[in-house]
N, C-alpha and C positions, 0 to 999 in steps of 0.2 A: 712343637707341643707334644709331651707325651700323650700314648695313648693307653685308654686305661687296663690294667691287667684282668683278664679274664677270668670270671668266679669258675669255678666247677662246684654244680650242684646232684649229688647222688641221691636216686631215686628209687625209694625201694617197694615193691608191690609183693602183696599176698593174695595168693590164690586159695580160695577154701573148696571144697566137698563139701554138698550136705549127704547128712549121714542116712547111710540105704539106695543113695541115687545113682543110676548108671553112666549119667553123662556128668559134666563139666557144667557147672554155674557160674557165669562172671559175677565178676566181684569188681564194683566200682574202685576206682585207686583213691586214697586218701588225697585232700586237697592241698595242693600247693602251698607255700607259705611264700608271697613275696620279699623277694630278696630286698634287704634292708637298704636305703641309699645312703650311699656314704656319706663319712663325716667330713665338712670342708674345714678347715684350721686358717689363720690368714699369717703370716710374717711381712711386716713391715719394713724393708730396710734403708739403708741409708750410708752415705757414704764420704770423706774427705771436706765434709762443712765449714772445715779450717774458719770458725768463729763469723760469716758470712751472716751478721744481726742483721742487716739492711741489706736487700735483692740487690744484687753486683747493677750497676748502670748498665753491665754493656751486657745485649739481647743473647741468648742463646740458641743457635739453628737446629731445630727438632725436625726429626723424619717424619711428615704423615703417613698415615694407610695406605693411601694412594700413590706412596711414589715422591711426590711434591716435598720441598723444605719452608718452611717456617719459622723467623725468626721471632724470640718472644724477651721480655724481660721476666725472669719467674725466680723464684728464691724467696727469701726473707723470714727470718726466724719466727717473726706470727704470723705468717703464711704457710708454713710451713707446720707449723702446731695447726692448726684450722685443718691443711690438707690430710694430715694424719689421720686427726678426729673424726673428720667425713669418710675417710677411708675405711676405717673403723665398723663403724656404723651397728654395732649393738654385737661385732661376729665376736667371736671366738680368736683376739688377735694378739702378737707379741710383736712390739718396734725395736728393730736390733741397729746396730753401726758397724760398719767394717773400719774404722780407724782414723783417726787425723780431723776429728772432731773439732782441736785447739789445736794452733800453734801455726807458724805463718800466717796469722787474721791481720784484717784488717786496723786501725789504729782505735776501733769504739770500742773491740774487745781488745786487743793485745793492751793496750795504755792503761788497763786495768787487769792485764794477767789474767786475761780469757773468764776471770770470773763468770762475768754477763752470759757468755755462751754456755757451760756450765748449767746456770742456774735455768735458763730458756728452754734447754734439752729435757732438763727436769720437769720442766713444764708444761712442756709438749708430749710426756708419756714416755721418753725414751728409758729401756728398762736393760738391757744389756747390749756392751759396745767393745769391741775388739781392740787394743792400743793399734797405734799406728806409730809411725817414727817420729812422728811431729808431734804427739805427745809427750818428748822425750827432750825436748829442744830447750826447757829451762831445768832439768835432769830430772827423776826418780823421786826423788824427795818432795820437788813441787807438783810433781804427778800427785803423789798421792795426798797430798794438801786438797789435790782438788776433786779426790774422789772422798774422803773424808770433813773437810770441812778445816775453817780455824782462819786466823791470819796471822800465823806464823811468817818471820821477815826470810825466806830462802832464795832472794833473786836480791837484784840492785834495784826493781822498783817497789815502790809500797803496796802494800795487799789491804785488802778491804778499803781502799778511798773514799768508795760511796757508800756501801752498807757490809755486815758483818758476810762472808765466805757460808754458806752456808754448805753441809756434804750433799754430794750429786746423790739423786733419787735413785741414779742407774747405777748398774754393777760394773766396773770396767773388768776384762776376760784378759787373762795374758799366760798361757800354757807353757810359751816360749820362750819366756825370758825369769832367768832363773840369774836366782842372787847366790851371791856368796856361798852360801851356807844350800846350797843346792833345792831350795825352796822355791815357788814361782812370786815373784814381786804382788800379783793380784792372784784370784783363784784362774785355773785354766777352762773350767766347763760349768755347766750351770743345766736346770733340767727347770721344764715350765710344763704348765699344765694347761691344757690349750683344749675346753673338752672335757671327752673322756677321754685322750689320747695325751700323753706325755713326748714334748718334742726335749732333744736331747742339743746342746750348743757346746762349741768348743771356739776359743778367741783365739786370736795371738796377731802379731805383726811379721814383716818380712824378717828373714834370718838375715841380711844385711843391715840391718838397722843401725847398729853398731859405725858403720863407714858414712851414716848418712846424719847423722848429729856431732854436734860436741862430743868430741871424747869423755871429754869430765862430766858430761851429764848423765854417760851410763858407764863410771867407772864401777868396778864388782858385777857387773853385770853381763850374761851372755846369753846370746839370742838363739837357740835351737834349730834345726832343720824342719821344715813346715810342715811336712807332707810324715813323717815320723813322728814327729810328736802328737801329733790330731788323731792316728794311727795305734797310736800305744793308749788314748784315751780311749775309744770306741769300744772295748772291754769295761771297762768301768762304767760307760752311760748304760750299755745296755744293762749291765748286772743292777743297775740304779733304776731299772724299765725304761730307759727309753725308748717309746717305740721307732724311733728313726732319727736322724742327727745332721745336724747342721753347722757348716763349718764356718765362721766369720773372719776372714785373713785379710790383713793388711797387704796383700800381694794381688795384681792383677794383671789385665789384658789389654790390648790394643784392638782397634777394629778404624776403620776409616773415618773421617773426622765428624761427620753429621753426626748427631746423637739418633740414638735409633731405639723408639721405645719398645719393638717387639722382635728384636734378633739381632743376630750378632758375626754378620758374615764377613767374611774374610779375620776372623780373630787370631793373636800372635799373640806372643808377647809371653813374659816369667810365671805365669798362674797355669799355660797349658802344658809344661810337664809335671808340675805339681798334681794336676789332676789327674794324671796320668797315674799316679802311686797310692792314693787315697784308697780305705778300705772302701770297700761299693754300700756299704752301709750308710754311710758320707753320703745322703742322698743333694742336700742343698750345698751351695757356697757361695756365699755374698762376699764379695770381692771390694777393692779399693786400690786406690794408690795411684793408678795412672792415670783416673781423672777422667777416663774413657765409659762409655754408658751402654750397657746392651744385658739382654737379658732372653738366654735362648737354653732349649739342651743342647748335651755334648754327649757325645759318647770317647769314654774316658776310663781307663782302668777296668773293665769288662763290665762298667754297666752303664745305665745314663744319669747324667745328673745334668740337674738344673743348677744355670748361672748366672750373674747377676751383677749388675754396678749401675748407681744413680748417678752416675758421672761425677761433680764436683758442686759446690757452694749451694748445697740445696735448689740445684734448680729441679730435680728430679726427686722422685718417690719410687721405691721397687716395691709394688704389691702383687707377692707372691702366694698362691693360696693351693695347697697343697689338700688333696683329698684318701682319707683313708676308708677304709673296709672297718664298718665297724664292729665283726666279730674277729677278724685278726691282728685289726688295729696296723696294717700295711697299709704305707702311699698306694697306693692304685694311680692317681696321677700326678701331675705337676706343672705348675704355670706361674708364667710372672709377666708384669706391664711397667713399664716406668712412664708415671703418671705425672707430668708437670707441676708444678705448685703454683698456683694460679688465684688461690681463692682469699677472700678477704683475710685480713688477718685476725686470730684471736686477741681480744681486746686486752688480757691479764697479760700474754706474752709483749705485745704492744706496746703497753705502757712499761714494764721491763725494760723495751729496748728503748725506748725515747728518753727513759730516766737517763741511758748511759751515753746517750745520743748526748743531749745536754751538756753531759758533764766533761763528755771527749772536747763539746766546740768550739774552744777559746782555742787549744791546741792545733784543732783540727785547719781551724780557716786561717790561719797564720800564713803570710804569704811570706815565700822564701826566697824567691827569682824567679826569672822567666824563660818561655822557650819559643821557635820561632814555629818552630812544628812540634808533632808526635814524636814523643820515643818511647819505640815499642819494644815489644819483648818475643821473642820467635816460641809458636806454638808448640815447637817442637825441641824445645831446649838445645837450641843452635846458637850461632852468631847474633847480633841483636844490638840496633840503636842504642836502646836505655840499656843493656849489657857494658856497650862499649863507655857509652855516656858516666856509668858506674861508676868501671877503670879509670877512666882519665880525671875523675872526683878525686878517686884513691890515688892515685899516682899524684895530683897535684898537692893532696894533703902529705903526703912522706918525702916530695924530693928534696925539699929543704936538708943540708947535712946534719943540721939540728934536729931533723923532724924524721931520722932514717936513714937518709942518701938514697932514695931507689930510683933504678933505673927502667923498674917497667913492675906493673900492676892486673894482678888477673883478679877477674869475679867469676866465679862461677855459676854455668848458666842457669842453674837450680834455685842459686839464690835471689835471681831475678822475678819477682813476684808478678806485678801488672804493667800495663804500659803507664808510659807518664805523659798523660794529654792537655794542654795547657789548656786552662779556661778560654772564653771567648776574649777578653783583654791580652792572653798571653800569658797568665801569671801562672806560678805553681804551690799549691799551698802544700803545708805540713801533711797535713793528713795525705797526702797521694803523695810522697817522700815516705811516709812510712809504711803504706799500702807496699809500696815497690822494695821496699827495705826494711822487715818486719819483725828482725831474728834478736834486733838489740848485739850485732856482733861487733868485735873490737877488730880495729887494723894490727897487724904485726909485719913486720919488715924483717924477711930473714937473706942471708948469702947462701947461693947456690952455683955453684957452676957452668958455662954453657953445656956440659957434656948431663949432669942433672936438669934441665933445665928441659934437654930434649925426651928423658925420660921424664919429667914430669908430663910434660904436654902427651907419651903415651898413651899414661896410664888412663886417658878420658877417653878410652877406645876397648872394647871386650866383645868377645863372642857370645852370642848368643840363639842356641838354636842354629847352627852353621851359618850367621848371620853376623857381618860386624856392624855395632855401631855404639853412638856416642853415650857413655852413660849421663856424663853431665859436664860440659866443656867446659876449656877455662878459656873466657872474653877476652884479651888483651887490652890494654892501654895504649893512646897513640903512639905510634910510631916501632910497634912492636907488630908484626906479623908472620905467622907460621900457614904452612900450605898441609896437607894432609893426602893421603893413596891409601884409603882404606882396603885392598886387593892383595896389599902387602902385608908382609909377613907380621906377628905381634911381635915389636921392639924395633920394625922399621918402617911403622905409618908415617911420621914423621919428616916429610921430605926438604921440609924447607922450613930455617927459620931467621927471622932479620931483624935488626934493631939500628932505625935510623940509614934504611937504605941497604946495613952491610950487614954478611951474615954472620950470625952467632959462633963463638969463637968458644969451643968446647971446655980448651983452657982457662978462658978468661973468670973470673968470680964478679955475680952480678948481684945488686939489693933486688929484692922481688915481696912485692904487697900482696897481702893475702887478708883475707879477716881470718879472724882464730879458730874457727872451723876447720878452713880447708890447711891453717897452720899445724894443727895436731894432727894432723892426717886426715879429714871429712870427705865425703865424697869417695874414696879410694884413693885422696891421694898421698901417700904415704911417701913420697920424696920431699914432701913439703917436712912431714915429721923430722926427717935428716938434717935440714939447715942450719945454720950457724949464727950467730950474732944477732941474736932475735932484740925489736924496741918495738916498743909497744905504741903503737899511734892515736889512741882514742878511737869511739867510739865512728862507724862506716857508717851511719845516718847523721853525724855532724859530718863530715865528710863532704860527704853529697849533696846535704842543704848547704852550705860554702862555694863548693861550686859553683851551685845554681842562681846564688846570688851574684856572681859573674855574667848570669845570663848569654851562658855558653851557646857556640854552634851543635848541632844535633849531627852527631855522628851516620857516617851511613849504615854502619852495619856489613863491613867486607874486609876483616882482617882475618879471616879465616878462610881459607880459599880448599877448594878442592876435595870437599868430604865425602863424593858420592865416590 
């Protein structure tokens, strides 16, 4: 917790003479004037809500005061409006987002094109939101459908099903992503009035953006370096008075897995050299992106700044309240809590979400096949049952020679959403098919080579921070397994790889499934963009429910060996 910067108060005395006297007369000193207490300002933030209308089922583990962990069910888009509101509570306050608000949701918002979440956010107060990459995921054009409003047809599902689109209340911030025509897709900064003090905001997403959607959804488009563009803004907020500035980035930290509402120890990860470059005027940054929750200072770029992430799906609140000097209109200090969402829900957002609850259920409870256990998904975008469980959907829907010829099938483990846990009967319905598969992507079957095939499999491996590790793996399909020595050189992690017992054959040319993502190159991987003889397989969530109607075995999750 910072501590607060010290006033310096000068104090000036007059000594008099009366006139004709030989000695010295004291002269009382004029009285004091108590120094003014500062002014507190509140920011609300918020982070990765990925459409999250209804509190995720499975509990979340919160750090208490004392040490202890606590498992809780917390989230819910009128739960989340109520905890706002309370938060609130008559101050001085501004509800900002660091990014990924929509896309990846679950099927009550995605099966309606995140409308619902949209209009919820709206309703809940939210008043400026950072893009994130997953706003990006049905492209640019229906981005801004949904900050503007309308039901224009720009995806393959219908828009407005239930009621008219109406434009989001909040401003979406996007600094860094500039079009064409070198303009920024949204505005990049915004100035509020918090007070008598004016806070100053700057938005954007990660400069990677671009490797982590459809290509075709940010075609003309390029994403800036973070830490430089927030930078060349900070001249322009202050000349606009801001008295201090806040940066909202889709980029974040790691910290150890408990969610931790008052610090952020052991922190790593793509946001702490960013911080590192920021002008020191940059006092706040509300972070996003990895899902991870802490909220502590740093000392960063020669000064300190407060940071921040409600970790994911609304189970968290960051209330941060920042206090100024109100004759120089300077932070003097800075603090922030992540506060659970716990409380009733508001009754207007409430009914909102049960209208779309309704209208998702016919879809939603549709039973598609069974399972005999869980299959899960690795917390740490690793190896993974319902990963592998994916692959072998996709491989079985392309090997037909009619349907591809493929010989082996990767998901990547990014695009593995939730675990897939079959009800008490065993059964698996739609709605948790699409929970786990949410992107709406198509299969492609392209020819690559074994000698591409071991470059592809590298490129899911990068440094970072003199650290290597995985950015987003690709799962195999049965019978398909590779080993990995991260210790080794970049271009010979890659120690081992087999198909069907024997090892891969650099010469050979092999069909390889992808959804269209990681086909135009998504993720990083850009060997996929190389391939040859591309066929188009239909849609990766018919895929997977066809499967499941096989009522398949449940993979273990051990085709990937050797990552440490």
């Amino acid at each position: 917790m910072s501590v607060p910067i010290s006033r310096l108060l000068l104090l000036a005395s007059s000594a008099g003479l009366a006139a004709c006297a030989t000695t010295p007369r004291a002269v009382a000193p004029p009285p004091v004037a108590a120094a003014a207490a500062p002014v507190e300002v509140q920011l609300l933030g918020i982070n990765d809500f990925h459409g999250n209308l209804v509190a995720p089922a499975d509990p979340v583990p919160l750090r208490n005061a004392d040490g202890t962990t606590s498992k809780i069910r917390a989230g819910g888009a009128a739960q989340l409006a109520a905890t706002l509101q309370r938060l609130r509570a008559g101050r001085p306050s501004v509800t900002v987002a660091a990014g990924d608000l929509i896309g990846a949701t679950p099927l009550v918002s995605a099966y309606f094109l995140d409308e619902p979440t949209v209009r919820a956010l709206s309703m809940a107060g939210l008043e400026l939101a950072a893009v994130g990459n997953h706003e990006f995921d049905k492209g640019g054009a229906e981005l801004k459908r949904m900050q503007d409003g309308g039901c224009d047809k720009l995806t393959s599902r219908k828009p407005c099903a239930v009621e008219p689109h109406a434009p989001a209340s909040f401003r979406y911030l996007a600094a860094n992503v500039l079009t064409e025509g070198g303009s920024t897709l949204f505005p990049g900064t915004a100035i509020k009035q918090l007070g008598p003090v004016k806070v100053g905001f700057i938005g954007m997403t990660l400069k990677e953006t671009a490797t982590l959607v459809t290509p075709a959804g940010v075609a003309g488009l390029t994403f800036a370096d973070e830490a430089a563009t927030a930078n060349a803004l900070v001249p322009r907020l202050k000349a606009e008075g801001a008295d201090t500035i806040v940066l909202l980035i889709h980029q974040g930290g790691r910290v150890p897995p408990t969610y931790d509402a008052l610090g952020c120890e052991g922190l790593s990860g793509e946001i702490v050299p960013i911080l590192g470059k920021l002008d020191p005027a940059i006092r706040v940054v509300v972070s996003g992106h990895t899902h991870h929750a802490y909220a502590c200072d740093v000392e960063a770029g020669g000064t300190t700044r407060l940071l921040t992430s409600a970790g994911k799906n609304g189970y968290l609140v960051s209330d941060i309240r920042l206090d100024f000097d109100p004759a120089t209109r300077t932070v003097v200090a800075a603090r922030a809590q992540n506060v659970p969402v716990l409380a009733e829900g508001d009754p207007a957002v409430q009914a909102l979400v049960d209208r779309y609850v309704a209208a998702a259920r016919p879809a939603a409870e549709r039973v598609v096949g069974r399972l005999s256990r869980p299959a899960l998904k690795d917390a740490d975008d690793g190896d993974s049952s319902a990963g592998e469980l994916i692959a072998d959907a996709q491989l079985a829907a392309t090997r037909a020679a009619d349907r591809g010829g493929a010989d082996i099938a990767f998901i990547n483990s990014g695009g593995v959403r939730t675990d897939l846990v079959p009800r008490a009967d065993g059964t698996i319905t739609y709605g948790q098919v699409f929970a786990t598969q949410p992107f709406g992507n198509s299969l492609v079957v392209k020819t690559l080579t074994g000698a591409q095939l071991g470059a592809l499999l590298e490129q899911g491996f990068r440094e970072v921070n003199g650290k290597v590790q995985a950015s987003s793996l690709l799962i195999p399909s049965a019978g398909f397994a590779y080993r990995v020595d991260v210790s080794r050189p970049a271009g010979q992690r890659i120690v081992a790889m087999t198909l069907g017992g024997r090892p891969i054959d650099p010469a050979r040319r092999y069909r390889v499934t992808v959804n269209n993502f990681l086909a135009s190159g998504g993720d990083g991987y850009s060997v996929l963009a190389s391939g040859t003889d591309p066929f188009d397989a239909g849609l990766d969530l018919d895929a997977l429910e066809a499967w499941l109607a096989t009522n398949p075995a449940v993979p273990t999750g051990a085709r990937i060996s050797g990552r440490a």
